[in-house]
PQR file with spaces between the fields and no chain letter, atoms N, CA, C, O and H, PARSE charges and radii, in Angstrom:
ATOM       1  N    UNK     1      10.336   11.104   29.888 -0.4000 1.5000
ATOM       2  CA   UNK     1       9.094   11.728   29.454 -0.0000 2.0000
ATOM       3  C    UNK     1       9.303   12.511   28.163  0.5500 1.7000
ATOM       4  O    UNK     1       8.388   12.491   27.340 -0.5500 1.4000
ATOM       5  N    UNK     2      10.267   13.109   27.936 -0.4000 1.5000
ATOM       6  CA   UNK     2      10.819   13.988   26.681 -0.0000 2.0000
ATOM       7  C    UNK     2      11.008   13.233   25.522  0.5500 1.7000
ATOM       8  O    UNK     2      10.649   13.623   24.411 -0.5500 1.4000
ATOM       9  H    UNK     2      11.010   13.125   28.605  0.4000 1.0000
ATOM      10  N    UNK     3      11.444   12.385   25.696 -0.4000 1.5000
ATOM      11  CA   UNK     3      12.003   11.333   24.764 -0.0000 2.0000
ATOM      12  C    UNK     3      10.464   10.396   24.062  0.5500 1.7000
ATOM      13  O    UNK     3      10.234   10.075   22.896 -0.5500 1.4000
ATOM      14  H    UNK     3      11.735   12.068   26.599  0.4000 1.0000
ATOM      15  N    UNK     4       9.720   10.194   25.194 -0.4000 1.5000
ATOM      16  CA   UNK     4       8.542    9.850   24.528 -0.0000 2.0000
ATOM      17  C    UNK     4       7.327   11.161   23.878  0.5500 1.7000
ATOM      18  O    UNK     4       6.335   10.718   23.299 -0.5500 1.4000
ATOM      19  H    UNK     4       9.906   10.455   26.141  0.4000 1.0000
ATOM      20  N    UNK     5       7.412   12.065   23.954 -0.4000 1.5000
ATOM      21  CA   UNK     5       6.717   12.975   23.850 -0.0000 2.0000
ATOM      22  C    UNK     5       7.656   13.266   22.302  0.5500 1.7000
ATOM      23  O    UNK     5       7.054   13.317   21.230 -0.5500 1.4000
ATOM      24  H    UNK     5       8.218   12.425   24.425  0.4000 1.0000
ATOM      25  N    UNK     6       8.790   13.396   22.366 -0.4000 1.5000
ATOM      26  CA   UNK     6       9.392   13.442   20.985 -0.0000 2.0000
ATOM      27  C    UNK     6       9.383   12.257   20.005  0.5500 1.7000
ATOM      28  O    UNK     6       9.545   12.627   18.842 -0.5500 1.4000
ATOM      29  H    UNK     6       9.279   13.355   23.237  0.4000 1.0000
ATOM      30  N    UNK     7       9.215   10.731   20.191 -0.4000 1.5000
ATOM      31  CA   UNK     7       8.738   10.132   19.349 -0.0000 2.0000
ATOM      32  C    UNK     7       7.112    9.787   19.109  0.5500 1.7000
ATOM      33  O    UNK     7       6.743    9.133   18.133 -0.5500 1.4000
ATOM      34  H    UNK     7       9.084   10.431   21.135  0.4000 1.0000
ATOM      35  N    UNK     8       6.528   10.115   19.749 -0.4000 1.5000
ATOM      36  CA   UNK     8       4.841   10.233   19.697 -0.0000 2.0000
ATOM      37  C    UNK     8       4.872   11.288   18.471  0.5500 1.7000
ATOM      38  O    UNK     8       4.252   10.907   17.478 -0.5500 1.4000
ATOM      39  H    UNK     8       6.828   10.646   20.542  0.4000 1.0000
ATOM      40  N    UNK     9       5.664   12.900   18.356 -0.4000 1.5000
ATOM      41  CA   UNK     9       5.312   13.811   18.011 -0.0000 2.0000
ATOM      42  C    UNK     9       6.078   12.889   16.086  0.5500 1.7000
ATOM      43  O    UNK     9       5.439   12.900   15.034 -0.5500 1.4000
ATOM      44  H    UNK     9       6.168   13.210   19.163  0.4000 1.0000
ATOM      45  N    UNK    10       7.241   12.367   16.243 -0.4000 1.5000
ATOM      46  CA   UNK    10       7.644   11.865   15.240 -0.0000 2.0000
ATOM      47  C    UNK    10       6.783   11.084   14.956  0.5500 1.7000
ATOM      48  O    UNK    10       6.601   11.423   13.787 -0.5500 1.4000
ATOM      49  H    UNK    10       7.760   12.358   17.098  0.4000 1.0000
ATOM      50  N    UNK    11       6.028   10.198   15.149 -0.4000 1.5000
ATOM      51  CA   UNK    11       5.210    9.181   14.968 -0.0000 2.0000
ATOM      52  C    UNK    11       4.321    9.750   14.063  0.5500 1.7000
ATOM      53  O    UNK    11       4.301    9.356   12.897 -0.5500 1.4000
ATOM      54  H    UNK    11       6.177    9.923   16.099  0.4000 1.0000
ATOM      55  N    UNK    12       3.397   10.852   14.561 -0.4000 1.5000
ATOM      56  CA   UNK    12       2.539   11.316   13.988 -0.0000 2.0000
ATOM      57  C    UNK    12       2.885   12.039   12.930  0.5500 1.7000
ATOM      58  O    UNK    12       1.988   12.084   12.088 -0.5500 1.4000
ATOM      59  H    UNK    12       3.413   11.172   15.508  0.4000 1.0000
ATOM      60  N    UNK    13       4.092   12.767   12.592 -0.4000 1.5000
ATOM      61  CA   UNK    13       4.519   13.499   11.639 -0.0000 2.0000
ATOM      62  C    UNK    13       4.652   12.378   10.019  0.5500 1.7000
ATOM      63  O    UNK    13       4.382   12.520    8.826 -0.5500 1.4000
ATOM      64  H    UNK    13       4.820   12.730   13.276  0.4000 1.0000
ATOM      65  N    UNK    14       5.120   11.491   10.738 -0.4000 1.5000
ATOM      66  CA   UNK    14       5.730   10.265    9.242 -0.0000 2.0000
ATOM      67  C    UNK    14       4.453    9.279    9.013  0.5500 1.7000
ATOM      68  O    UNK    14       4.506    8.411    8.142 -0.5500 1.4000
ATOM      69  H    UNK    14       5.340   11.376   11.707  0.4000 1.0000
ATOM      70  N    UNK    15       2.984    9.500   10.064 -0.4000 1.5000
ATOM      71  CA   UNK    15       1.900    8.649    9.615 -0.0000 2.0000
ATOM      72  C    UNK    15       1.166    9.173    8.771  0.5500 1.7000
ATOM      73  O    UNK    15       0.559    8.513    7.927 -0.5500 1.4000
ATOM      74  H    UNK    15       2.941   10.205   10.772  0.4000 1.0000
ATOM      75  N    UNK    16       1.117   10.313    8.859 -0.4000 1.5000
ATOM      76  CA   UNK    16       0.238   11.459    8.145 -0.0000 2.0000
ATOM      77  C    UNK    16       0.163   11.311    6.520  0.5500 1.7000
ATOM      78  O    UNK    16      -0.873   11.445    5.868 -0.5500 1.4000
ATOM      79  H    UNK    16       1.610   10.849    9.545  0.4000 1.0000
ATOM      80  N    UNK    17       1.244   11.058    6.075 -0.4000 1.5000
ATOM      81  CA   UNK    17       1.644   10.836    4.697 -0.0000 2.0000
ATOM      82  C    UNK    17       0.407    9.334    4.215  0.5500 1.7000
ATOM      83  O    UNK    17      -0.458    9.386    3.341 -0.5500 1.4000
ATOM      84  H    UNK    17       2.085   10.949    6.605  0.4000 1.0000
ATOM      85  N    UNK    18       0.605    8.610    4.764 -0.4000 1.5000
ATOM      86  CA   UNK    18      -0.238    7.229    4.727 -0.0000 2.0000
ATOM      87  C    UNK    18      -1.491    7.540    4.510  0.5500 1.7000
ATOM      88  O    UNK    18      -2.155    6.918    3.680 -0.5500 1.4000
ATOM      89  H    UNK    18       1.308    8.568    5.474  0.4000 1.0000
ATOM      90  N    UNK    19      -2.073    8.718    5.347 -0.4000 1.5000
ATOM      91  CA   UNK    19      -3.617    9.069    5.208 -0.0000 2.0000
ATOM      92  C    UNK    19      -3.975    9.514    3.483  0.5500 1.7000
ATOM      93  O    UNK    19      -5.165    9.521    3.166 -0.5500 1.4000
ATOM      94  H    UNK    19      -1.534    9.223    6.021  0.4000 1.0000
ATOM      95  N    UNK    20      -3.216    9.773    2.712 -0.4000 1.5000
ATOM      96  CA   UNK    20      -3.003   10.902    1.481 -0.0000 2.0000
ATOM      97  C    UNK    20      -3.558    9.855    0.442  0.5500 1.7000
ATOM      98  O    UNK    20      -3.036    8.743    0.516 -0.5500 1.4000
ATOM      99  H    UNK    20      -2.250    9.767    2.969  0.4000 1.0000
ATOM     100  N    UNK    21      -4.316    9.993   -0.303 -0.4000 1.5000
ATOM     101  CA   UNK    21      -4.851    9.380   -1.833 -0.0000 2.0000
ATOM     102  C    UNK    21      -4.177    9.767   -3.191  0.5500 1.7000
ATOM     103  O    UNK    21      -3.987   10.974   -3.337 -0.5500 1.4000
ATOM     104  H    UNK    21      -4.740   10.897   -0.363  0.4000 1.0000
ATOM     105  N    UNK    22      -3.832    9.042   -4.085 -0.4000 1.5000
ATOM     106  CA   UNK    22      -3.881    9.632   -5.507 -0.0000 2.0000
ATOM     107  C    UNK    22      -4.410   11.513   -5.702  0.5500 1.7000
ATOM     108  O    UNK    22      -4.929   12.309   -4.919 -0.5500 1.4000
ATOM     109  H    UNK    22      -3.986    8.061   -3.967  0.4000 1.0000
ATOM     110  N    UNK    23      -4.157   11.569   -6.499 -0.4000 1.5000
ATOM     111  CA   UNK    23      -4.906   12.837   -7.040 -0.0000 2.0000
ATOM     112  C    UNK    23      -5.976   12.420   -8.329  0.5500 1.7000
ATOM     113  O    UNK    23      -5.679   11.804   -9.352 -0.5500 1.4000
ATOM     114  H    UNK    23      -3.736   10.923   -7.135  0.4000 1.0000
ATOM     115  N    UNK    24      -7.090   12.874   -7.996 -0.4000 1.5000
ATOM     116  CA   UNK    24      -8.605   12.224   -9.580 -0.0000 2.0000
ATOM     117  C    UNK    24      -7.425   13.054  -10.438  0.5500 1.7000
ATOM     118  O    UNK    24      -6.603   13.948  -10.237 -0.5500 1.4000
ATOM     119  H    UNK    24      -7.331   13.375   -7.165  0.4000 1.0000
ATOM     120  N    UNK    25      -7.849   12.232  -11.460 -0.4000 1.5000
ATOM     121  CA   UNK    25      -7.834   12.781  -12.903 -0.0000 2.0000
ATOM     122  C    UNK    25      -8.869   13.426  -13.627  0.5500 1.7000
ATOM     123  O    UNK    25      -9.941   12.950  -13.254 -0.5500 1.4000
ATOM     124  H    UNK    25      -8.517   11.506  -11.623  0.4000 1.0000
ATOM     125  N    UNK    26      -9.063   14.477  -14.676 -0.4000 1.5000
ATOM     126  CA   UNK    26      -9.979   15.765  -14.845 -0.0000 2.0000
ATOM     127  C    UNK    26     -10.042   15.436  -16.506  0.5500 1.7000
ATOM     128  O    UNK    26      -8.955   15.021  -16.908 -0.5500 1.4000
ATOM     129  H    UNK    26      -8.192   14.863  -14.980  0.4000 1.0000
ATOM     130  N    UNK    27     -11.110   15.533  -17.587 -0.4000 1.5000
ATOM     131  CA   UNK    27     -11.319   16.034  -18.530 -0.0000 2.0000
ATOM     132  C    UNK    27     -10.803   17.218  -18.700  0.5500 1.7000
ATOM     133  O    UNK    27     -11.152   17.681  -17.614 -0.5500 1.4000
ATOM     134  H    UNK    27     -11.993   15.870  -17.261  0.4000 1.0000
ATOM     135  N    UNK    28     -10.132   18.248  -19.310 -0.4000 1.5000
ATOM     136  CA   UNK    28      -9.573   19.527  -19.677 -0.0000 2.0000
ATOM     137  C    UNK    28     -10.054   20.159  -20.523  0.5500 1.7000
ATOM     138  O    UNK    28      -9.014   20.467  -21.104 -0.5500 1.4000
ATOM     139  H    UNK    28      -9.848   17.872  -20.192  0.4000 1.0000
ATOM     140  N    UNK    29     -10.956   20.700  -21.181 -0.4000 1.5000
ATOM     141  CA   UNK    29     -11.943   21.310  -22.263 -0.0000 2.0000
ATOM     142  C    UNK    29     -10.780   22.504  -22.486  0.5500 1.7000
ATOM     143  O    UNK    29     -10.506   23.136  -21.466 -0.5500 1.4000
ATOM     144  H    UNK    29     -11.802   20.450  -20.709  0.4000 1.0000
ATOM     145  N    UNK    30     -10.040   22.893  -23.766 -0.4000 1.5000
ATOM     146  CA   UNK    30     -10.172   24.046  -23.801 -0.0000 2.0000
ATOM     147  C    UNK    30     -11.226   25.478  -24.948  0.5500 1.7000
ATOM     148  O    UNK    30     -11.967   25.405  -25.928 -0.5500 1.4000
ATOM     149  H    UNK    30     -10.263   22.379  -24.595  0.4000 1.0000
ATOM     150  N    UNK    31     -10.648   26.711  -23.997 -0.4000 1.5000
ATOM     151  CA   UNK    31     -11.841   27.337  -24.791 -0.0000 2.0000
ATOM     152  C    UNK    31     -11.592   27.477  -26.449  0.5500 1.7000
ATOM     153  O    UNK    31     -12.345   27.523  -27.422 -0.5500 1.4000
ATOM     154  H    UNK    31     -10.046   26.770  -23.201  0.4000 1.0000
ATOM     155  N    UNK    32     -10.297   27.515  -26.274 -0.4000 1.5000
ATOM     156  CA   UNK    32      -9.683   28.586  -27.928 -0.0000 2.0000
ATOM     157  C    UNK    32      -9.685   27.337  -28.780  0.5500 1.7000
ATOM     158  O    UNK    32      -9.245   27.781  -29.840 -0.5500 1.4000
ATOM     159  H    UNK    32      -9.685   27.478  -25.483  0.4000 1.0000
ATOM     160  N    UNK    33      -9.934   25.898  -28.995 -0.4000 1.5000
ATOM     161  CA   UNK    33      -9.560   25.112  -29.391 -0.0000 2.0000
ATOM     162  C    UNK    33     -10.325   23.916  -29.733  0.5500 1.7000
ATOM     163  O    UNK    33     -11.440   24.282  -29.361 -0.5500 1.4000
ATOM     164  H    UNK    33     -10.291   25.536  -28.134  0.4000 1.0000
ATOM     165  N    UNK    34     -10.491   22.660  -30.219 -0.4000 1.5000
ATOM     166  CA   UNK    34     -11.338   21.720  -29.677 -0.0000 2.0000
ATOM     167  C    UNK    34     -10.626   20.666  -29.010  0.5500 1.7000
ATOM     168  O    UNK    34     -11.151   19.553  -29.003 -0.5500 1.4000
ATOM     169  H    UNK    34      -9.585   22.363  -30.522  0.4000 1.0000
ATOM     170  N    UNK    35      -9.212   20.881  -28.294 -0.4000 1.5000
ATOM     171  CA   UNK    35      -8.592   20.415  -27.673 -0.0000 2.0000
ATOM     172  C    UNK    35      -9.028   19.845  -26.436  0.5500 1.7000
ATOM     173  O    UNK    35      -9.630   20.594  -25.667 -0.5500 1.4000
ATOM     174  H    UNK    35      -8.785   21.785  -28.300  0.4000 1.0000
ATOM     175  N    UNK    36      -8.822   18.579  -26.084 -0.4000 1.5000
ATOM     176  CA   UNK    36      -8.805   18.287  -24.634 -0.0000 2.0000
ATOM     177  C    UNK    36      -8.193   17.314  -23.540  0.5500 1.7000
ATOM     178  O    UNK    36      -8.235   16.109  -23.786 -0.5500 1.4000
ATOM     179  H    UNK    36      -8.333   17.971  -26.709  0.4000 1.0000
ATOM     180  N    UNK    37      -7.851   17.577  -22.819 -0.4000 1.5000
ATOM     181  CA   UNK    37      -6.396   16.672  -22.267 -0.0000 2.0000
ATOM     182  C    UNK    37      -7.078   15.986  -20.777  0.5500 1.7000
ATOM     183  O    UNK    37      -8.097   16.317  -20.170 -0.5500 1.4000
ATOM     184  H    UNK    37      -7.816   18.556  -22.619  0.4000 1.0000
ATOM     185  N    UNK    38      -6.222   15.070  -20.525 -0.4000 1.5000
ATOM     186  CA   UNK    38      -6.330   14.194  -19.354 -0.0000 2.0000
ATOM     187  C    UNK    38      -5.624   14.213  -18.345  0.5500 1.7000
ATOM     188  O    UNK    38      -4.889   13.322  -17.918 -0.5500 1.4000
ATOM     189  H    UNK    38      -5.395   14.801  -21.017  0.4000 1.0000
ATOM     190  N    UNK    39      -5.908   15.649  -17.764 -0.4000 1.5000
ATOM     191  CA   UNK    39      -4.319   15.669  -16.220 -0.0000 2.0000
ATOM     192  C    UNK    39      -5.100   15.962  -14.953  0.5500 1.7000
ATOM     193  O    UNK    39      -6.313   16.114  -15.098 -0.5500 1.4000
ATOM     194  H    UNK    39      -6.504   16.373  -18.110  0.4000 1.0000
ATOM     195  N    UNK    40      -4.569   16.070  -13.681 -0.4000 1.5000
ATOM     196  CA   UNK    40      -4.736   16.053  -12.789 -0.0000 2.0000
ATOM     197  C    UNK    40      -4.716   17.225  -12.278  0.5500 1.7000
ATOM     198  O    UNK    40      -5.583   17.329  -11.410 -0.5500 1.4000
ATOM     199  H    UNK    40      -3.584   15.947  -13.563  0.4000 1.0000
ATOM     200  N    UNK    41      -3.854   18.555  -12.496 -0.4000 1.5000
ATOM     201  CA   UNK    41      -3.917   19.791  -12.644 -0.0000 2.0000
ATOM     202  C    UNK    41      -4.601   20.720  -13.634  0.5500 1.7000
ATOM     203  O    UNK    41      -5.084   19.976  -14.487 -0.5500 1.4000
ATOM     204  H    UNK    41      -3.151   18.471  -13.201  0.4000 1.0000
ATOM     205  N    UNK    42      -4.871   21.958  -13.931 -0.4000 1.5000
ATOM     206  CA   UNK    42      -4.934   22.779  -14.955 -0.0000 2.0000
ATOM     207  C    UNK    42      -3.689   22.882  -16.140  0.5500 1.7000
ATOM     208  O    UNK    42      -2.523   23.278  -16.141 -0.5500 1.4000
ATOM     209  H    UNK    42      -4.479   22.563  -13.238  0.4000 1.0000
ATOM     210  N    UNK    43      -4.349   22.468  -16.843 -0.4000 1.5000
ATOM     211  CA   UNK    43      -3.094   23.049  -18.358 -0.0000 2.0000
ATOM     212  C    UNK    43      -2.725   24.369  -18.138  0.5500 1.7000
ATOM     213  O    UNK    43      -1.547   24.572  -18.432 -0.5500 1.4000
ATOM     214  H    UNK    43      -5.295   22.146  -16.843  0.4000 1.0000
ATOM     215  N    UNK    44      -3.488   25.594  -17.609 -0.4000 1.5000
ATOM     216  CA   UNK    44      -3.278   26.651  -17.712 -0.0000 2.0000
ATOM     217  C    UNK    44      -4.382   27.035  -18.375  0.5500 1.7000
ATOM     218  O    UNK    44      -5.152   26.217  -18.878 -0.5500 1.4000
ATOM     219  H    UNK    44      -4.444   25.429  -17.369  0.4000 1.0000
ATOM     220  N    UNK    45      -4.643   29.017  -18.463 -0.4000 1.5000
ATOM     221  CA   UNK    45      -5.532   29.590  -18.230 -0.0000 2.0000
ATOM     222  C    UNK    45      -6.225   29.348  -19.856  0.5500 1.7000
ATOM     223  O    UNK    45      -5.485   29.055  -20.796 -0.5500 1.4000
ATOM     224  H    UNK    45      -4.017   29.681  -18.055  0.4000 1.0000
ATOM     225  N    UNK    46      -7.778   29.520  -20.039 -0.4000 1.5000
ATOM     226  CA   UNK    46      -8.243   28.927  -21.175 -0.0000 2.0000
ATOM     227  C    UNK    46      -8.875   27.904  -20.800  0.5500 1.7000
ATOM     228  O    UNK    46      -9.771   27.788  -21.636 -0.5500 1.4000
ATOM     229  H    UNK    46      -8.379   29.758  -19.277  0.4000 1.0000
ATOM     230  N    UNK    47      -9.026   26.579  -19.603 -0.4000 1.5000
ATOM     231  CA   UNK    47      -9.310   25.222  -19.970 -0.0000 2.0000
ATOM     232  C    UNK    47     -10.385   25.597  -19.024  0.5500 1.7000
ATOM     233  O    UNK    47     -10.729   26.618  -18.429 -0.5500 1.4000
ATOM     234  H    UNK    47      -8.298   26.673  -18.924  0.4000 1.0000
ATOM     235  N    UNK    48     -10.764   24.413  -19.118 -0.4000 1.5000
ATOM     236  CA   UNK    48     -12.423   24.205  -18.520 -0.0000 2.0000
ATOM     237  C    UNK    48     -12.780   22.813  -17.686  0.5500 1.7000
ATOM     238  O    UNK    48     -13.440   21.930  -18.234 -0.5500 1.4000
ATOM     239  H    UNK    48     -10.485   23.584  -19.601  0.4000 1.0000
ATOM     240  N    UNK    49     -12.412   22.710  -16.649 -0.4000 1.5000
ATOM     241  CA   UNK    49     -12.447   21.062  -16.222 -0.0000 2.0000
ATOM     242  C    UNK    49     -13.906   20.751  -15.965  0.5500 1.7000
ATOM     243  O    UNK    49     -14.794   21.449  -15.475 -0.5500 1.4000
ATOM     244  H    UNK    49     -11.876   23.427  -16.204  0.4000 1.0000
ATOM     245  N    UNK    50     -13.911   18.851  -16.676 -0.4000 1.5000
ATOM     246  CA   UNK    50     -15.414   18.689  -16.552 -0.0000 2.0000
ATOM     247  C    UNK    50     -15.333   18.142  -14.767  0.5500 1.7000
ATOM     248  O    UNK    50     -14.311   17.739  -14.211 -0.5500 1.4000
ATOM     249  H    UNK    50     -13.190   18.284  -17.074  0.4000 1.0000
ATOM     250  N    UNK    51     -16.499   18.256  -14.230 -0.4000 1.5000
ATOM     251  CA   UNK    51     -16.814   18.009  -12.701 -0.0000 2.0000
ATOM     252  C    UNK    51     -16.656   16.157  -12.515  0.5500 1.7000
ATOM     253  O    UNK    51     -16.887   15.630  -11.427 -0.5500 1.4000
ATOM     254  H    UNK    51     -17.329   18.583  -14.682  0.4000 1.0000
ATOM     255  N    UNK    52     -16.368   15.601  -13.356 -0.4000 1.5000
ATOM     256  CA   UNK    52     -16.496   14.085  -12.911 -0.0000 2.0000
ATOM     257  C    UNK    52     -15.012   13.423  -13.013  0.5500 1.7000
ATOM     258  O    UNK    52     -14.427   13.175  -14.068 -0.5500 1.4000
ATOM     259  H    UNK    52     -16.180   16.029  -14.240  0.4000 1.0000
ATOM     260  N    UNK    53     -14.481   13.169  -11.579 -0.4000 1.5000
ATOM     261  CA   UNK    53     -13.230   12.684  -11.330 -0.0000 2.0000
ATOM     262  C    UNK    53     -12.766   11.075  -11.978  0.5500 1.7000
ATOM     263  O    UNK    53     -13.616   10.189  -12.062 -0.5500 1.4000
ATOM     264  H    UNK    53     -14.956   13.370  -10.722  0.4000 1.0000
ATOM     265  N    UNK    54     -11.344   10.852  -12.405 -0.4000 1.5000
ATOM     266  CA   UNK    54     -11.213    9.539  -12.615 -0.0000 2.0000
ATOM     267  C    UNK    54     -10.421    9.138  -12.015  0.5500 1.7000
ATOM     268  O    UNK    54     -10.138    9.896  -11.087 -0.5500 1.4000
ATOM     269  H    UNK    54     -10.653   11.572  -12.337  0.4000 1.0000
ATOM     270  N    UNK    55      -9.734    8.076  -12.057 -0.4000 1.5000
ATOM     271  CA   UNK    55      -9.047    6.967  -11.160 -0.0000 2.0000
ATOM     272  C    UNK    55      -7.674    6.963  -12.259  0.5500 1.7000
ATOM     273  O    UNK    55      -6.664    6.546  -11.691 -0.5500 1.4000
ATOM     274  H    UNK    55      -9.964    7.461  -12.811  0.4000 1.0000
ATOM     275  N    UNK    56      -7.531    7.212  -13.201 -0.4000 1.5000
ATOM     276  CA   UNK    56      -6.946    6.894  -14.331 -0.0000 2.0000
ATOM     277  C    UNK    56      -6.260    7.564  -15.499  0.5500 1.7000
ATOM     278  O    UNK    56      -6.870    8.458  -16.086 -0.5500 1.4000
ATOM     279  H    UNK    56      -8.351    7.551  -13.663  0.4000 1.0000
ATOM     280  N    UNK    57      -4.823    7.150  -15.964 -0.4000 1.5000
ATOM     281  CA   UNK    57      -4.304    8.530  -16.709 -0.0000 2.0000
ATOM     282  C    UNK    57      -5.144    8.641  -18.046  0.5500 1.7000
ATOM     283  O    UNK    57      -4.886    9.474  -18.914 -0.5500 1.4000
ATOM     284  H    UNK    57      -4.328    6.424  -15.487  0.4000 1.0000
ATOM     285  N    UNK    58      -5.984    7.891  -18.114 -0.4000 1.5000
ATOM     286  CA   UNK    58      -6.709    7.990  -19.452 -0.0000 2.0000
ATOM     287  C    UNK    58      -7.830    8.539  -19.145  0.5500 1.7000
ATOM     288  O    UNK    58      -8.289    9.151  -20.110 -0.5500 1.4000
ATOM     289  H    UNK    58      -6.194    7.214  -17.409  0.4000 1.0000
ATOM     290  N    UNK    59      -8.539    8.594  -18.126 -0.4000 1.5000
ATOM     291  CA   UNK    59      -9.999    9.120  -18.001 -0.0000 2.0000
ATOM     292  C    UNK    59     -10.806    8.075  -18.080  0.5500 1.7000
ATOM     293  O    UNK    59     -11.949    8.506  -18.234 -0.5500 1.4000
ATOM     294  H    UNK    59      -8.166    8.097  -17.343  0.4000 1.0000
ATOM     295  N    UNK    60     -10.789    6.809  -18.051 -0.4000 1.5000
ATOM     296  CA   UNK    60     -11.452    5.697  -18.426 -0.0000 2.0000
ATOM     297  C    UNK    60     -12.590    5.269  -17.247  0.5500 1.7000
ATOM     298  O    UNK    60     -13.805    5.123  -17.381 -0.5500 1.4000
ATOM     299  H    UNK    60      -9.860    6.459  -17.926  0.4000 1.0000
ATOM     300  N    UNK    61     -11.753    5.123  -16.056 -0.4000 1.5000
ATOM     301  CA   UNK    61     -12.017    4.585  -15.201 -0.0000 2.0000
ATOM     302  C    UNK    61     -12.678    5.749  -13.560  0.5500 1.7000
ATOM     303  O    UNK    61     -11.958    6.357  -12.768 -0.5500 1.4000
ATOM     304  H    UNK    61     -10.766    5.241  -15.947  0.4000 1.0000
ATOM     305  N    UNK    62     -14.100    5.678  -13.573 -0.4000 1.5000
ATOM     306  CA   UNK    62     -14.973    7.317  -13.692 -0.0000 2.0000
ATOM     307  C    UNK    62     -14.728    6.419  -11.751  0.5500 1.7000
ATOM     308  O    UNK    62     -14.817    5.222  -11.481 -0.5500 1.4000
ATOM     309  H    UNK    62     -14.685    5.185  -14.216  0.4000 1.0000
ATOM     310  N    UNK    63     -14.445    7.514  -10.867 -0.4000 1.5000
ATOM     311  CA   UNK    63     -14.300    7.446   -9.443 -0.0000 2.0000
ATOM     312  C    UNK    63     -15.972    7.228   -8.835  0.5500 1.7000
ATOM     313  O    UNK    63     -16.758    7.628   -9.695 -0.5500 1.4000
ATOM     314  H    UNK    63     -14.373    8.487  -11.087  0.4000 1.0000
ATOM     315  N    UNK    64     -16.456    6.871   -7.990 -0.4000 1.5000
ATOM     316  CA   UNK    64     -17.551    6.711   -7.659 -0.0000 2.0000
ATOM     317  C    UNK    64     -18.088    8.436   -6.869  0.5500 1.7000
ATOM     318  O    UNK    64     -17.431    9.477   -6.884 -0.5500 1.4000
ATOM     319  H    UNK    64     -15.818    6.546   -7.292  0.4000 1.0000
ATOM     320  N    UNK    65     -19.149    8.255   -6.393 -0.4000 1.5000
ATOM     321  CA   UNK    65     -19.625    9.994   -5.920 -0.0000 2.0000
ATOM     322  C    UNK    65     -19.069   10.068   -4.774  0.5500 1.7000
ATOM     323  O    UNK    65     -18.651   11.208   -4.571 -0.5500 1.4000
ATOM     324  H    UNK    65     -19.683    7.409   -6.381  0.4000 1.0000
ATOM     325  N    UNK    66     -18.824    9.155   -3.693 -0.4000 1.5000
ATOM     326  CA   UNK    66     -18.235    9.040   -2.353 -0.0000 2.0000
ATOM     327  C    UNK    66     -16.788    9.407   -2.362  0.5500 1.7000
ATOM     328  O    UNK    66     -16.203   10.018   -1.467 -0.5500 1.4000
ATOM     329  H    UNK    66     -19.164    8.229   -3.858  0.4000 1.0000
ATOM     330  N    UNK    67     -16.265    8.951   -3.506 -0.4000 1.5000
ATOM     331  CA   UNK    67     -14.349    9.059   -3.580 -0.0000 2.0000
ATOM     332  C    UNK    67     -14.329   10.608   -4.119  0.5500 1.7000
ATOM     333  O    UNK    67     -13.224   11.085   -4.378 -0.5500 1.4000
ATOM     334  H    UNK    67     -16.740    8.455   -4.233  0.4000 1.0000
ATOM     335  N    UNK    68     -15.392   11.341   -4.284 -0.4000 1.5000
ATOM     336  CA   UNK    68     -14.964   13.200   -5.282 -0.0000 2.0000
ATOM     337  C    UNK    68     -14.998   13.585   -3.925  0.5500 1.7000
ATOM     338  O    UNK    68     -15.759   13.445   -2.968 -0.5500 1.4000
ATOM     339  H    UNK    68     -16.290   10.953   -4.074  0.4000 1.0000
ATOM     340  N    UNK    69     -13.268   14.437   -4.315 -0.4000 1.5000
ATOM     341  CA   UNK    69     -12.974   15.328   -3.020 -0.0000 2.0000
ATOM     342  C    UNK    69     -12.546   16.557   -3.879  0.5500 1.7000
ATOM     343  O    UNK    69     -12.249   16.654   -5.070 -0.5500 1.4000
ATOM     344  H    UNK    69     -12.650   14.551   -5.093  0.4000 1.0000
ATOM     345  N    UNK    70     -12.625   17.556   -2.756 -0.4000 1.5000
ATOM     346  CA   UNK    70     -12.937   18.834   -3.679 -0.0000 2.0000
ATOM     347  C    UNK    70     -10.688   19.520   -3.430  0.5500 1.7000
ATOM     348  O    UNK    70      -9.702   19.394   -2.703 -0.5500 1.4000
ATOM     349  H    UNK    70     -12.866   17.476   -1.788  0.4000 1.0000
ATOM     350  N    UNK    71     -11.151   20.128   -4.566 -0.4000 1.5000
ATOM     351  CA   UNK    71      -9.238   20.076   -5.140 -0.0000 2.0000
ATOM     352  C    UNK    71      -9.274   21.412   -4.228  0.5500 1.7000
ATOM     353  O    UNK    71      -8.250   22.078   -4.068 -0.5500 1.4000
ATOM     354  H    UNK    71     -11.951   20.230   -5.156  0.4000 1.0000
């Protein structure tokens, strides 16, 4: 009984990862500048991310409204 209760609990620990998506990619506006970059995080303090997620390291390819999950 132990032995299955400990690979059930492993089971679920190493499936979890599988559930996980990409991270969108963000427009980056900054303020001080007319700079603007294409990352998945904040550049740091100053930037301004636009609200419409992409699929893509370029920003090209715009995620549909169903795939925006909130960061």
């Amino acid at each position: 009984m132990r032995s299955r209760l400990c690979f059930l609990l492993l089971a679920a620990t190493l499936a979890a990862p599988a559930l996980g998506a990409p991270a969108p990619w963000y427009w980056w506006f900054s303020r001080d500048s007319d700079q603007r970059v294409c990352w998945q995080t904040s550049p740091g303090e100053g930037w301004i991310r636009e609200p419409q997620p992409f699929r893509d390291a370029r920003c090209r390819d715009k995620m549909p409204a169903s795939g925006i999950r909130n960061p």
